[in-house]
C-alpha positions as CSV (number, residue, x, y, z in Angstrom):
1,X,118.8,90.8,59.4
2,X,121.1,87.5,58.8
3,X,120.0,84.9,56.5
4,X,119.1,82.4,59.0
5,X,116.8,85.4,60.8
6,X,115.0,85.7,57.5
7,X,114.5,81.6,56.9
8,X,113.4,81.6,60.5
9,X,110.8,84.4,59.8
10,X,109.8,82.7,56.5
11,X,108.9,79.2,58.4
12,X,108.1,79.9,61.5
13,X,106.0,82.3,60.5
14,X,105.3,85.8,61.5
15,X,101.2,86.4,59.8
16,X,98.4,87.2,61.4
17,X,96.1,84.9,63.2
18,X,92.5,83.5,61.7
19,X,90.6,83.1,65.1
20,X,87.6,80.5,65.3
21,X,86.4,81.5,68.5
22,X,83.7,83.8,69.4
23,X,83.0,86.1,72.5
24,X,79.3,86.9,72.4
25,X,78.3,87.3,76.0
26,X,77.0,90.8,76.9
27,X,79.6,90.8,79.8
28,X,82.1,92.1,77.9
29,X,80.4,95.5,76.8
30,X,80.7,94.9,73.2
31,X,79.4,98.1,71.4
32,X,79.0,97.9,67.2
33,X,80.5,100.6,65.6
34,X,79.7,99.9,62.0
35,X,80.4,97.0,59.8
36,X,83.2,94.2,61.1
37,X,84.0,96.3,64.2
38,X,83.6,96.5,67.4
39,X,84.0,98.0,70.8
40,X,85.5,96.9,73.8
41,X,85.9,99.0,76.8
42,X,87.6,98.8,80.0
43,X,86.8,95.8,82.3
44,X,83.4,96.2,84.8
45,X,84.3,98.1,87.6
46,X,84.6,102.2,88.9
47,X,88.7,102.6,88.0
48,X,87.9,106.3,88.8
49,X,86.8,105.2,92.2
50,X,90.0,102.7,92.7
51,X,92.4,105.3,91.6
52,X,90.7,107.6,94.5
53,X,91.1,105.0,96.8
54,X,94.6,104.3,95.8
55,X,95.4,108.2,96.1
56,X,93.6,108.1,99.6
57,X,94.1,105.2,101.5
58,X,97.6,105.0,102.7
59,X,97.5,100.9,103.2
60,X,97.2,100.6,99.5
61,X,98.9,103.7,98.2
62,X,102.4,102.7,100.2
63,X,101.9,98.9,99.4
64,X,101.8,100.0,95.5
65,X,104.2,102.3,95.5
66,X,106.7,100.1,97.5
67,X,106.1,97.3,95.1
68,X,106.8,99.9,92.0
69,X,110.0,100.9,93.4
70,X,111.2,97.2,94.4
71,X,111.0,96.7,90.6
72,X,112.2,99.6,89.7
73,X,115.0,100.5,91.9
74,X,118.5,98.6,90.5
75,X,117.2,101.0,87.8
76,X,117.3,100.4,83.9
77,X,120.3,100.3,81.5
78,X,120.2,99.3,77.5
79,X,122.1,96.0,76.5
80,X,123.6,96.1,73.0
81,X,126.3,94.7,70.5
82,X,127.5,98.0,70.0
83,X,128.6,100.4,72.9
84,X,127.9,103.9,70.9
85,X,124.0,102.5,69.9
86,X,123.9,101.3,73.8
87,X,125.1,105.3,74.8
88,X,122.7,106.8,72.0
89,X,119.7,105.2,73.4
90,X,120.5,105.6,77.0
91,X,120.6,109.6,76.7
92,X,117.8,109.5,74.4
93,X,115.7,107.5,77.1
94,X,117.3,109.8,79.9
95,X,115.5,112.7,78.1
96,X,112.2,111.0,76.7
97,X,109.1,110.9,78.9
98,X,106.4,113.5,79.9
99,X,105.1,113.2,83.1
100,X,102.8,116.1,85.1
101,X,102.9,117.9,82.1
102,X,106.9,118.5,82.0
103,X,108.4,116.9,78.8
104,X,112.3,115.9,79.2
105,X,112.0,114.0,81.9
106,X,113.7,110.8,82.5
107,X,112.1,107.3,81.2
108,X,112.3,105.9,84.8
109,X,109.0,108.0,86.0
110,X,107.1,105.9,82.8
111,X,108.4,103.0,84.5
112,X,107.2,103.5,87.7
113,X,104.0,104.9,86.6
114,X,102.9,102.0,84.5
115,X,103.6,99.5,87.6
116,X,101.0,102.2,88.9
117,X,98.5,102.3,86.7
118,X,98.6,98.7,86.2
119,X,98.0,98.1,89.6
120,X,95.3,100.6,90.4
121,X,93.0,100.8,87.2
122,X,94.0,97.2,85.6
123,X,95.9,98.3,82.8
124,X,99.0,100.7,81.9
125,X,98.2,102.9,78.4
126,X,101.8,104.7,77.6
127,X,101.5,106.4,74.2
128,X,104.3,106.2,71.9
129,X,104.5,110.1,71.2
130,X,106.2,110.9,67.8
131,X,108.1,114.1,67.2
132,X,106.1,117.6,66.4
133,X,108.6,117.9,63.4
134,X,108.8,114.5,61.8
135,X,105.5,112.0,62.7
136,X,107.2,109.2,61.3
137,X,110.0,109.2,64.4
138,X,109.8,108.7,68.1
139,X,109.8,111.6,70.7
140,X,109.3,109.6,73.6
141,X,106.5,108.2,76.4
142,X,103.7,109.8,78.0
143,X,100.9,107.8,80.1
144,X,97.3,107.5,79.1
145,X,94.7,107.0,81.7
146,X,93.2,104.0,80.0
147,X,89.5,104.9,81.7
148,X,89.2,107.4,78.7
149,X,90.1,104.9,76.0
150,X,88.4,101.9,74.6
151,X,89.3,99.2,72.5
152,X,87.9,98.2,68.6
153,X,87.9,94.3,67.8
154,X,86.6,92.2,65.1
155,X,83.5,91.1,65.2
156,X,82.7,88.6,68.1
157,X,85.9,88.7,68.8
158,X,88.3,90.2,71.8
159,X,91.0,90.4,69.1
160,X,92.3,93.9,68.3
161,X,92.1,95.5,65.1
162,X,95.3,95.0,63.7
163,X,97.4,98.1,62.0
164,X,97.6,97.2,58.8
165,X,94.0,95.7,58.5
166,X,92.5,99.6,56.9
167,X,89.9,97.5,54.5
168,X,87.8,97.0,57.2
169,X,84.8,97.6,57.4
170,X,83.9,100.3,60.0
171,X,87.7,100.4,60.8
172,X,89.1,103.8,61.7
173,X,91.7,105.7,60.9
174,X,94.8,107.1,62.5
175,X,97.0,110.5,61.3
176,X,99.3,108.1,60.0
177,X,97.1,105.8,58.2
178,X,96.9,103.0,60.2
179,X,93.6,100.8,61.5
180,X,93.0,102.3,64.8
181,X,92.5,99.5,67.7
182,X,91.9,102.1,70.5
183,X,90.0,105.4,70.6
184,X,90.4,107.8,73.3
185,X,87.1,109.9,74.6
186,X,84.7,108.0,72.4
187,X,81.6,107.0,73.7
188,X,82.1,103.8,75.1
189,X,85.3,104.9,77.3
190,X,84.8,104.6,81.4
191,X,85.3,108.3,81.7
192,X,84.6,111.6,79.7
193,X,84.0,113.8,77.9
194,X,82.3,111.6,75.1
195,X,82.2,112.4,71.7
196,X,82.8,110.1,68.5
197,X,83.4,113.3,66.1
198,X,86.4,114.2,68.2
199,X,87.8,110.4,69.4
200,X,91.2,110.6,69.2
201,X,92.3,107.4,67.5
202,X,95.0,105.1,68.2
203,X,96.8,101.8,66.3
204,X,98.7,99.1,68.2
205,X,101.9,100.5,67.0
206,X,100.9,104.2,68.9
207,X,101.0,102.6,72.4
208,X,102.9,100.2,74.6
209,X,100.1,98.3,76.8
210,X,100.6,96.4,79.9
211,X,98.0,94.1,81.5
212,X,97.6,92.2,85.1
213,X,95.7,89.6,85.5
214,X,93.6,89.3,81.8
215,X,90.5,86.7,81.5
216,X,90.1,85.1,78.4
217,X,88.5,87.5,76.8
218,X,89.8,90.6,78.2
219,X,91.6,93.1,76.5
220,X,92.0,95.0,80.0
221,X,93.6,93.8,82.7
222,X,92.2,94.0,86.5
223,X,92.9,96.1,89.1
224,X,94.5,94.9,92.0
225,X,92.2,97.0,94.6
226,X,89.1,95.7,92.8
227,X,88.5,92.7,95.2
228,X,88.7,94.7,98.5
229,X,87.4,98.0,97.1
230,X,84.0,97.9,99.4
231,X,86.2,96.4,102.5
232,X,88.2,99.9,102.2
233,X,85.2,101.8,102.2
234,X,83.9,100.1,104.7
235,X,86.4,100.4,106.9
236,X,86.6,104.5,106.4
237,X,82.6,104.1,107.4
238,X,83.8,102.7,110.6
239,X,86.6,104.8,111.6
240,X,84.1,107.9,110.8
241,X,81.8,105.8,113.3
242,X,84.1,105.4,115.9
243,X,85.5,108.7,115.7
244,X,81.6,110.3,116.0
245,X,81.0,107.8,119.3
246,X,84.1,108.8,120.6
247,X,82.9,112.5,120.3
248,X,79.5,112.1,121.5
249,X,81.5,110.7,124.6
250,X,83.9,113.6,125.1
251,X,80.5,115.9,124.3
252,X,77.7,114.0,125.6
253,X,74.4,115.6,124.6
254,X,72.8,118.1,127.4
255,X,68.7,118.2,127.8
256,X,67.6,121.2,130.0
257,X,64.6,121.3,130.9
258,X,63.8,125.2,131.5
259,X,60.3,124.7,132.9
260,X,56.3,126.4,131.4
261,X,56.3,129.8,129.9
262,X,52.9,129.5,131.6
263,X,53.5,128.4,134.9
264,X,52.0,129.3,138.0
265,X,52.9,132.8,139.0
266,X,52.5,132.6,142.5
267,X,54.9,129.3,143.0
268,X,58.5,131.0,142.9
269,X,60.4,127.7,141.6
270,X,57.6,126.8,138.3
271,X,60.5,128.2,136.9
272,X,58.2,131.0,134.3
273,X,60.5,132.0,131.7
274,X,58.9,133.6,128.8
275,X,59.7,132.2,125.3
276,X,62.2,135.0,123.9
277,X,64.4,134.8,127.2
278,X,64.2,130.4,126.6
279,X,65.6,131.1,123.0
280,X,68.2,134.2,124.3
281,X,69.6,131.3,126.1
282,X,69.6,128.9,124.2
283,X,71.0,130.8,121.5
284,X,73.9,131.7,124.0
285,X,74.6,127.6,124.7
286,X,75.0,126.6,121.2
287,X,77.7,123.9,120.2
288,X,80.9,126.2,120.3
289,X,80.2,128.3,123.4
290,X,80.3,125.0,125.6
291,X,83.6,123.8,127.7
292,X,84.4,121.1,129.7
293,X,83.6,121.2,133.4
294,X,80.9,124.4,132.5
295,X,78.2,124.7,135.1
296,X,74.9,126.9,134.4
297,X,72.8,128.1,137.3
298,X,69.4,129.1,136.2
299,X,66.4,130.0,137.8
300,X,62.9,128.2,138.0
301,X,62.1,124.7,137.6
302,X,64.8,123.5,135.9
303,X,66.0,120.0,135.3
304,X,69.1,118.6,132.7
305,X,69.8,115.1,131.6
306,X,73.1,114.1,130.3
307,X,73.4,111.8,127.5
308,X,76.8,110.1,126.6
309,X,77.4,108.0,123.4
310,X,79.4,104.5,123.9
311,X,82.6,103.8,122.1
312,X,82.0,100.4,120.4
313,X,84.4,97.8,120.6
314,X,85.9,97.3,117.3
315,X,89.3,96.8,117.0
316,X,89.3,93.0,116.0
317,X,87.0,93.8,113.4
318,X,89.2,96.8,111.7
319,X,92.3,94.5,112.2
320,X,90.1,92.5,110.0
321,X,89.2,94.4,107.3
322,X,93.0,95.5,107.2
323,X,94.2,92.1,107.0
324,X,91.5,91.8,104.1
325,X,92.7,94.6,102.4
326,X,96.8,94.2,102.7
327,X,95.8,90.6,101.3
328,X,94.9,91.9,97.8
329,X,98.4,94.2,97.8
330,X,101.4,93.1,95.5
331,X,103.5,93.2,98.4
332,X,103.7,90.6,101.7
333,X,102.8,92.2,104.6
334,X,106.1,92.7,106.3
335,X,107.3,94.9,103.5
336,X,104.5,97.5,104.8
337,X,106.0,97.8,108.1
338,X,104.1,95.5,110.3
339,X,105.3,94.1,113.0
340,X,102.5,92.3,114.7
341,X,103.0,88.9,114.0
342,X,105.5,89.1,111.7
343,X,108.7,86.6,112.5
344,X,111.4,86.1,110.9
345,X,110.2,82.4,109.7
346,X,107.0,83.9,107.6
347,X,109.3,86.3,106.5
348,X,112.3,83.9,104.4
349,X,109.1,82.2,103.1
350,X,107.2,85.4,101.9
351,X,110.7,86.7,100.6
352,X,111.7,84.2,97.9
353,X,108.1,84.4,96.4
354,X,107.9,88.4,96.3
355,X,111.9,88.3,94.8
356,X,110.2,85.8,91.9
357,X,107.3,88.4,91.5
358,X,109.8,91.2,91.2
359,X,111.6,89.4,88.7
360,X,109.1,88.4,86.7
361,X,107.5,91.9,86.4
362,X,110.5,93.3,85.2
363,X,110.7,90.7,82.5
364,X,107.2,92.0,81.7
365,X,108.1,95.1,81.1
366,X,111.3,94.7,79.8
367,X,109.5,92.6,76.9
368,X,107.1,95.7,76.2
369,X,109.3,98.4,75.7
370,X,112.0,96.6,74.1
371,X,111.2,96.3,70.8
372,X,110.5,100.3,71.1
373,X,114.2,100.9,71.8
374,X,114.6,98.8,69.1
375,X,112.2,101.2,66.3
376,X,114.4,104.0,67.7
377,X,117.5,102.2,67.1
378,X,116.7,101.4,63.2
379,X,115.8,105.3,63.8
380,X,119.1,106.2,64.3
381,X,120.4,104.3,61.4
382,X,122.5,101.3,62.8
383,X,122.1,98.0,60.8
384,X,119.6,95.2,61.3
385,X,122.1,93.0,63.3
386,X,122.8,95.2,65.8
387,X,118.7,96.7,66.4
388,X,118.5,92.9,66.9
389,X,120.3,93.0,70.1
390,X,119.3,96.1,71.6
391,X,117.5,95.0,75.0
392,X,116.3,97.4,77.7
393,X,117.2,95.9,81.4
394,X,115.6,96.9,84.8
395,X,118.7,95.8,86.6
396,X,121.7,96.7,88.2
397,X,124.9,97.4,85.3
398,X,126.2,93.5,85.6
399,X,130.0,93.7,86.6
400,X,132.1,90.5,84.2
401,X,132.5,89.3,87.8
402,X,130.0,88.3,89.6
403,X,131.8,88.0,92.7
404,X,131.5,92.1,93.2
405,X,128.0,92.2,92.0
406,X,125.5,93.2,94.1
407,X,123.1,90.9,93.5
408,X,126.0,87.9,94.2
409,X,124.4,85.3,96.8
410,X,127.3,84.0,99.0
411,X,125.5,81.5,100.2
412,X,123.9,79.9,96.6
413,X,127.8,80.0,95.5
414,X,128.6,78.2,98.9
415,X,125.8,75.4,97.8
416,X,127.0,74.8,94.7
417,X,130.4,74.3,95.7
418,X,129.2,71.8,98.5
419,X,127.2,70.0,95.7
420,X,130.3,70.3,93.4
421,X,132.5,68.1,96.6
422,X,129.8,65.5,97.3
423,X,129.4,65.2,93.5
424,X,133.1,64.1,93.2
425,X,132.6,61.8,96.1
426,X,135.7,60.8,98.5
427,X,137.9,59.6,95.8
428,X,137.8,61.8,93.7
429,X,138.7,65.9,93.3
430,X,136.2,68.8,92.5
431,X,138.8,69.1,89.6
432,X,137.4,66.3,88.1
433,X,133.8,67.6,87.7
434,X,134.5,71.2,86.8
435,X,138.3,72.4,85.6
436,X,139.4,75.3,87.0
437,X,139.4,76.8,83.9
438,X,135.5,76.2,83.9
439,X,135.2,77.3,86.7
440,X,136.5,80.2,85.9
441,X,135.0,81.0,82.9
442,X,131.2,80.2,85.1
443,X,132.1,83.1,87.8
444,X,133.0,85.1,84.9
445,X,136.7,85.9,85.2
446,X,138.9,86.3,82.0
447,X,141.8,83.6,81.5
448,X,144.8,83.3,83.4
449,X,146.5,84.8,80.1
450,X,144.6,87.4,79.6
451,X,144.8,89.4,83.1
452,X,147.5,89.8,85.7
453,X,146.9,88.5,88.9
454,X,147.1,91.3,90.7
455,X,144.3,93.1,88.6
456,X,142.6,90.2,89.5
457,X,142.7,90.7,93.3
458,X,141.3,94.2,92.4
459,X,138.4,92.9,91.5
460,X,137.5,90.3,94.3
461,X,135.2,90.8,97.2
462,X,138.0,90.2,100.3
463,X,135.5,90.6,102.8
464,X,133.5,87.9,102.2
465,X,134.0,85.0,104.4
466,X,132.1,82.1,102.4
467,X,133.6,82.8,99.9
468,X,137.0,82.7,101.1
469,X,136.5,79.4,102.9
470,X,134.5,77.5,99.5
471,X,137.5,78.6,97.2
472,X,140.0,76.8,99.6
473,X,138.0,73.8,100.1
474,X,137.9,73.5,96.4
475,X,140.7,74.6,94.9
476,X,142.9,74.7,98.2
477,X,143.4,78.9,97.7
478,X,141.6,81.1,99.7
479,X,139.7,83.7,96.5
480,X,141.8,86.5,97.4
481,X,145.3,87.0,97.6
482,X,145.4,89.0,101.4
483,X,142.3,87.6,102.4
484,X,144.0,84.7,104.2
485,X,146.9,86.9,105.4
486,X,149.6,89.7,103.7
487,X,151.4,86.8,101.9
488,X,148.6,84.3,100.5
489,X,148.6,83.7,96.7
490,X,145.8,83.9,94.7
491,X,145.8,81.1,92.1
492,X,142.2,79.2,91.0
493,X,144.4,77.6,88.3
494,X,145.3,74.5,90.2
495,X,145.0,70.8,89.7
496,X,145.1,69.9,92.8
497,X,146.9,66.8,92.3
498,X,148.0,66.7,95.7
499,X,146.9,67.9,99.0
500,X,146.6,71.7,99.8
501,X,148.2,73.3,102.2
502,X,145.9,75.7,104.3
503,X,147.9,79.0,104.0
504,X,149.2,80.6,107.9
505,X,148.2,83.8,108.5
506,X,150.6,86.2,109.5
C-alpha cells in the first residue's frame, strides 16, 4: 500500500460503526440467543414457495433467467496493473465454483445463479469455500440457499456481528476463529432441518452476500415474485378451472334412469331390472369405457338426461393476472416475447431504462466479488499496489479503440460531433474546441508517432456509415482510408485551416 493509501486510511477512517438506533419491532423476527446477540432470519414470506413458483411457472422462470443472462452475457474478465496477476486469476476463476454438486466448474454459473437467487428468494448467499488442505486460502464459490441460514446482530440492532468482535457476549464461533454473523440450519432459519448443536457457523468474511430491494432494517433482501405470488397461483386455479369446464363439455355428465326393481310385472315397458343386473351395467359404463357418439339401447322404462358444463369466459381476466404478474419481472415486457401491443415506440422507451438496470446490476456485483479476487491476489503473493487494482468486470474485453468495440454507439458519437460543430458556431472550426490530437486521445487511438497509418486502418470499422460522414464533417477525412474510395487518406491530424476537399470516389 503507497503512503498516501495509508494517510487516506488513517483519516478517513476505516473502524467500525457505534449505531444509536434501535430496531425493536417484532416484525423483524428478532430471536435472543444469549447475551448481546441476536437473531435475524430471512424476511416474512414462503421463499420455498417462490422458488417453486419460479421453477414452475414459465412467465417468471424465462423473465429471470433472461434478465440473468442480459447481465451476464458480454461475460466477465479481470482488470489489473499487471498482465500475469490478470492471467493467474482468470484461470483460477475459470476453475473455481461448484454448482450441482460438480466442483471445477467455471465462476460464470455463480454469477448467473446469484442474479437467480436474488431474484427469486430475496437474497444471494455464495460461500467463500477455502481449500481442504490449507483453511487459511481460497478454493472458490459455492451457493447457499439463504432459506437455511439466519443472521446474528447486536442487540436491538439489524447490524451484523462483526468478525473480529469474538468478546461478545453470546457471539459464536467459526473454525477459523472468527464472530459468526450467520448460522446455517439453526433454529430460526426458513427451512430445515433445525438444530442449534449442529448450526454450521459463518463470519462476514466466509460469504459474499447480495441483496434486492433491503428496508431499513433488513438484512435480507426481497424477492421479486413476492408481490404477485397469490396472482400466480391464482391464475393456475383458473386455468385448472377452465380446463375442468372445458372437459365436463367434451364429457357432459349422463343420468339414466333404468326404471323400479319392483315394477309392475304385467306392464312390459316398467322397465323391471333387478339390482345386480342395474350394477352389472353400470359397472360396464364407467368413465373409461365411454366414447363419443356411443348409443345404449336398453330395455324397460328408461329415461337419460344429459348434462353439459359451460366454458366461462375468462380470457380478459387471465390476460390480467399475466399483465399483473409480468409487471413484477426484472425484465420489460417485450423482452418476453410479446407481441400484443408491443410497438416499437414503448419499446426505445423501455430499452434505455432496462440497459441502466443491466448496468447497474453488474456494478453490484462487480463491487461484491471484487475485493475476493483481491484476497486471492495477496494469496498469490503480488504486492499491495498491484492487489489494489485488481477489479473483476462483467463486460465485453474493451478494445484501445472504441471505434471496433461492440458496445460503440454510432449514433451518440454522431451527437457529440454535431454538438462539437454548433459549439464552434459559424466562425469558427471544431479544431478550436477539441484538437485533433484530443480528439484522438478521447476515441482512444495512440499518437500519430506512435502507429503507422496503415495499422491504423486495420483497426477502424469501414462499414460504418456515420461514422464516415462525422469524421469528414469535422476533420474533412472520411475515418478510414478506402472507406471513401481505393485512394482516400486517412489523416485525423489536420488543422483544418482551410476548406476540405470532399474526397471522389473512384
Amino acid at each position: 500500500m503507497s503512503l498516501s493509501d495509508r494517510l487516506r486510511d488513517a483519516v478517513l477512517g476505516h473502524g467500525e460503526p457505534d449505531v444509536q438506533s434501535e430496531n425493536r419491532t417484532d416484525e423483524y423476527a428478532y430471536y435472543t440467543v444469549s447475551g448481546d446477540a441476536h437473531r435475524i432470519r430471512p424476511n416474512k414470506g414462503d421463499l420455498e414457495h417462490y422458488w417453486e413458483q419460479y421453477r414452475t411457472c414459465p412467465i417468471v422462470r424465462r423473465g429471470i433467467d433472461i434478465y440473468a443472462e442480459d447481465i451476464t452475457a458480454p461475460g466477465y474478465r479481470v482488470d489489473a496493473e499487471n498482465d500475469e496477476l490478470v492471467e493467474d486469476l482468470e484461470d483460477w476463476l475459470s476453475n473455481s465454483a461448484i454448482v450441482a454438486g460438480e466442483s471445477h466448474r467455471d465462476f460464470s454459473a455463480i454469477l448467473d445463479g446469484s442474479i437467480i437467487q436474488e431474484e427469486v428468494r430475496g437474497t444471494a448467499l455464495v460461500e467463500i469455500v477455502p481449500k481442504a488442505e490449507a483453511e487459511d486460502e481460497i478454493w472458490g464459490f459455492r451457493l447457499i440457499n439463504v432459506s437455511t441460514v439466519s443472521a446474528y446482530t447486536y442487540e436491538n440492532q439489524a447490524v451484523l456481528i462483526r468478525p473480529d468482535d469474538t468478546e461478545l457476549d453470546g457471539v459464536q464461533m467459526t473454525p477459523r476463529g472468527e464472530a459468526a454473523a450467520y448460522g446455517q440450519w439453526d433454529n430460526s432459519a426458513l427451512a430445515g432441518p433445525f438444530d442449534d448443536k449442529n448450526t454450521v457457523p459463518l463470519s462476514q468474511n466466509d460469504v459474499v452476500k447480495v441483496v434486492k430491494d433491503p428496508d431499513t432494517s433488513d438484512i435480507f433482501g426481497n424477492s421479486s415474485i413476492e408481490p404477485v405470488s397469490d396472482e400466480i397461483d391464482e391464475l393456475y386455479r383458473m386455468l385448472d378451472d377452465v380446463g375442468e369446464a372445458v372437459h365436463s363439455k367434451g364429457y357432459p355428465l349422463w343420468v339414466f334412469y333404468l326404471g323400479e326393481p319392483n315394477g309392475d310385472v304385467t306392464d312390459p315397458r316398467a322397465g323391471i331390472w333387478p339390482e345386480d343386473e342395474m350394477q352389472n351395467y353400470r359397472d360396464e359404463h364407467k368413465k373409461g369405457n365411454w366414447s363419443t357418439n356411443q348409443k345404449d339401447f336398453v330395455p324397460g322404462d328408461v329415461d337419460v338426461d344429459r348434462i353439459e358444463g359451460e366454458v366461462p369466459e375468462i380470457e380478459e381476466l387471465l390476460d390480467w393476472y399475466v399483465e399483473e404478474i409480468v409487471s413484477a419481472l426484472p425484465v420489460p415486457k417485450y423482452k418476453l416475447g410479446f407481441t400484443d401491443d408491443i410497438n416499437r415506440d414503448v419499446t426505445s422507451e423501455q430499452s434505455p431504462q432496462y440497459e441502466r438496470k443491466i448496468e447497474n446490476k453488474r456494478r453490484q456485483l462487480e463491487e461484491a466479488f471484487t475485493p475476493v479476487l483481491r484476497q486471492k491476489a495477496e494469496e498469490l503473493g503480488y504486492s499491495d499496489d498491484v492487489v489494489s487494482s485488481v477489479e473483476l468486470s462483467i463486460e465485453e474485453d474493451r478494445e484501445e479503440n472504441p471505434l471496433v468495440r461492440d458496445d460503440f454507439d454510432a449514433s451518440e458519437f454522431a451527437e457529440f460531433c454535431r454538438g462539437l460543430q454548433a459549439a464552434a458556431g459559424n466562425e469558427g472550426e471544431p479544431s478550436d474546441i477539441v484538437p485533433p490530437e484530443e480528439m484522438r486521445d478521447l476515441l482512444g487511438l495512440p499518437d500519430r508517432d506512435e502507429v503507422e497509418e496503415s495499422e491504423l486502418a486495420d483497426e477502424l470499422d469501414e462499414d460504418n456509415e456515420e461514422v464516415q460522414a462525422q469524421f469528414e464533417k469535422l476533420y474533412g477525412e472520411p475515418s478510414t482510408p478506402d472507406s471513401m474510395g481505393d485512394g482516400a487518406d486517412f489523416d485525423l491530424d489536420t488543422s483544418n485551416e482551410s476548406e476540405p476537399e470532399a474526397p471522389t470516389a473512384d
